[in-house]
C-alpha positions in Angstrom: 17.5 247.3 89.1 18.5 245.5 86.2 18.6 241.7 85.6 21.4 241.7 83.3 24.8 239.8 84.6 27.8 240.7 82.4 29.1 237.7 81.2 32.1 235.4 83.0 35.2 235.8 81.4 36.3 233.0 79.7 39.0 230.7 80.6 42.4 230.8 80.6 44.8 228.7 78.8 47.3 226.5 81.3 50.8 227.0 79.9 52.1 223.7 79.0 55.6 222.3 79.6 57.5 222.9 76.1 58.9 219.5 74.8 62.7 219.7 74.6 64.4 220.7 71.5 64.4 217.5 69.3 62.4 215.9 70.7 59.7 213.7 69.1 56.2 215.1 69.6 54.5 213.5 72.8 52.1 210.6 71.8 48.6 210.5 72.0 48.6 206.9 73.4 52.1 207.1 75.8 51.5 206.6 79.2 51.7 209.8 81.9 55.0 210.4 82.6 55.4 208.8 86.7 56.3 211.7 89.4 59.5 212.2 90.0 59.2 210.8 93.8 58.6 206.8 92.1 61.3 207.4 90.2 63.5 208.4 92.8 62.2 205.0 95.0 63.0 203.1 91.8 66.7 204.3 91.7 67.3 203.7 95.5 65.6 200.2 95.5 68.2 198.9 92.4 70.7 200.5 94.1 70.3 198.6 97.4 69.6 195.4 95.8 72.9 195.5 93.5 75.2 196.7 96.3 74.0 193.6 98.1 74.7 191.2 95.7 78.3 192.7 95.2 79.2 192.2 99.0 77.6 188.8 98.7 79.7 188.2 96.0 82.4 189.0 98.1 81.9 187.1 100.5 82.2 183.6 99.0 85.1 184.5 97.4 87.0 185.7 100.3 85.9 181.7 101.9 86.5 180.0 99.6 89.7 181.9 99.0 90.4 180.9 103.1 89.4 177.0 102.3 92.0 176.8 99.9 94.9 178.2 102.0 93.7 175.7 104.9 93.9 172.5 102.4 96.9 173.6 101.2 98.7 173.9 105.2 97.6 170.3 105.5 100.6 167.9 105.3 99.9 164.5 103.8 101.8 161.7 105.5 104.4 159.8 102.8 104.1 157.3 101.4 105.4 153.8 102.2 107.4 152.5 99.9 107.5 148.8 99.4 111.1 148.8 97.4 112.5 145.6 98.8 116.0 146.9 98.8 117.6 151.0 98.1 121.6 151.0 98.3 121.4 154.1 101.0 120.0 152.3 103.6 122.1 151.5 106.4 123.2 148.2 107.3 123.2 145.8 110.0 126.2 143.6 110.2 125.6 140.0 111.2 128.2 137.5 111.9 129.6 135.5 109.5 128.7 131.7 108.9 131.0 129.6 107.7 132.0 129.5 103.7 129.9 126.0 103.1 129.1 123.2 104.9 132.0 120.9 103.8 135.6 121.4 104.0 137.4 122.5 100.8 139.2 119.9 99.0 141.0 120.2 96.2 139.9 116.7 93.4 141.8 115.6 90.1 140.0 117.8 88.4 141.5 120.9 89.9 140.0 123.3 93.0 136.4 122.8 93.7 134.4 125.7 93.1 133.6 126.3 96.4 136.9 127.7 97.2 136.5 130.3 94.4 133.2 132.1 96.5 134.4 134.2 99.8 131.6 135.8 101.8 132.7 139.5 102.6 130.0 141.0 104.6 126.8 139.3 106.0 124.3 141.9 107.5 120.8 142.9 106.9 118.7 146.4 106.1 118.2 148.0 108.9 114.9 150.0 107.5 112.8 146.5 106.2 115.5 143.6 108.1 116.2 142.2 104.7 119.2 139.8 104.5 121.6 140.2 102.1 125.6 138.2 101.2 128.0 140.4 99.5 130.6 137.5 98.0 133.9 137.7 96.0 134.8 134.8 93.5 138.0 134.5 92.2 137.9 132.2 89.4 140.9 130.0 90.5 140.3 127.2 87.2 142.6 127.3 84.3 139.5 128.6 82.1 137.3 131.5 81.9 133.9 130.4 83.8 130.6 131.7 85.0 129.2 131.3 88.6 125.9 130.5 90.0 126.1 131.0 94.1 123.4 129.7 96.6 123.3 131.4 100.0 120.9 130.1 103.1 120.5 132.9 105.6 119.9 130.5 108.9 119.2 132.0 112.3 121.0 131.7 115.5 119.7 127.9 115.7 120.6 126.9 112.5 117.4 126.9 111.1 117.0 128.4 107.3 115.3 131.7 107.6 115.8 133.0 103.7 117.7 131.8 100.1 119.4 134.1 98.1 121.4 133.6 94.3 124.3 135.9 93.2 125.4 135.2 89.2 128.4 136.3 87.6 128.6 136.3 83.6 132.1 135.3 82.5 135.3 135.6 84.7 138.5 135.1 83.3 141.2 132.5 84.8 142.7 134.0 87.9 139.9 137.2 88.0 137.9 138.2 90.8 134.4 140.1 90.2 132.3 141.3 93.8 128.1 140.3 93.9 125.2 140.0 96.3 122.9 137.7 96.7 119.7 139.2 98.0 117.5 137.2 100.9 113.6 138.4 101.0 111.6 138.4 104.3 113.2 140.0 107.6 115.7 138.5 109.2 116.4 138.8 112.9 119.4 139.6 114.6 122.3 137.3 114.5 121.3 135.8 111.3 123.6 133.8 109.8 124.6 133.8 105.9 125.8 130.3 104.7 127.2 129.0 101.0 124.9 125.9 100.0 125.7 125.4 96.4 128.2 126.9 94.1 128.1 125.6 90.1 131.0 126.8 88.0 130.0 126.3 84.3 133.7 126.6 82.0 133.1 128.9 78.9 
């Protein structure tokens, strides 16, 4: 027999993956290209973690959304108002005191002043128990004159309980003008209203 071995054949080239058309040629230095199962985990991972944060997202917005429907139900009390005296309220009527303390007499000089003030209604606010005098003067000198009035509101004793002043600017001879002369501090039932002083300055 013979020693002699043919020769093994050489080997065969692989075929290689043609790079697309376009494309740059691959560098020498450019990391393998990752298998397509990493790739695929990548994708799913980002995926996951982006849908998360856009129901988390969600989420505060749809509380905070129900936070602000809940303040807004919430009905804040009023508030007080510390207006001494409004025109709408209603009134408590008291009964009426007599005009002044003194009789009205008539001097040389002609009818005293305190003949010209009339008390009309004497009653109290029924929200804060305020007193108040609603007067009419009727300016019953032969000139024109302005008035300064002085109302005590005195309580079912006779004691003083509140002061009041009503002005007038200037009333002609034989004119009649309507004021009120305001109390401050409540009053109680059956108060009183009472003319103290009445000044009648000529113009």
């Amino acid at each position: 027999m013979s020693d002699y071995f043919p020769p093994p054949p050489p080997e065969q080239p692989q075929p290689e993956h043609p790079a697309p058309v376009g494309a740059p040629p691959p560098s020498p230095w450019a990391a393998p290209a990752a298998p397509p199962g990493k790739q695929r985990t990548g994708l799913i991972v980002t995926l996951a973690v982006g849908g998360g944060l856009v129901v988390a997202g969600a989420m505060v917005a749809l509380v905070y959304s129900l936070m602000d429907s809940v303040q807004d139900s919430i009905a804040l009390p009023p508030e007080r108002s510390d207006a001494p005296y409004s025109e709408p309220y209603d009134e408590e009527p008291f009964a009426e005191g007599p005009s002044s303390e003194e009789p009205v007499e008539p001097d040389a000089a002609g009818p005293r002043a305190e003949g010209d003030v009339t008390v009309t209604k004497c009653a109290r606010d029924s929200l804060i128990g305020w007193p108040h005098a609603d007067l009419k003067i009727v300016n019953r000198s032969g000139s024109p004159a302005a008035y300064i009035v002085s109302i005590t509101f005195v309580d079912a004793d006779g004691a003083a309980v509140s002061d009041g002043i009503a002005t007038t600017e200037e009333v002609a001879p034989g004119a009649s003008v309507k004021v009120r002369a305001q109390g401050s501090g409540e009053a109680a039932a059956g108060t009183k209203c009472r003319i103290t002083e009445v000044d009648r300055h000529a113009l």
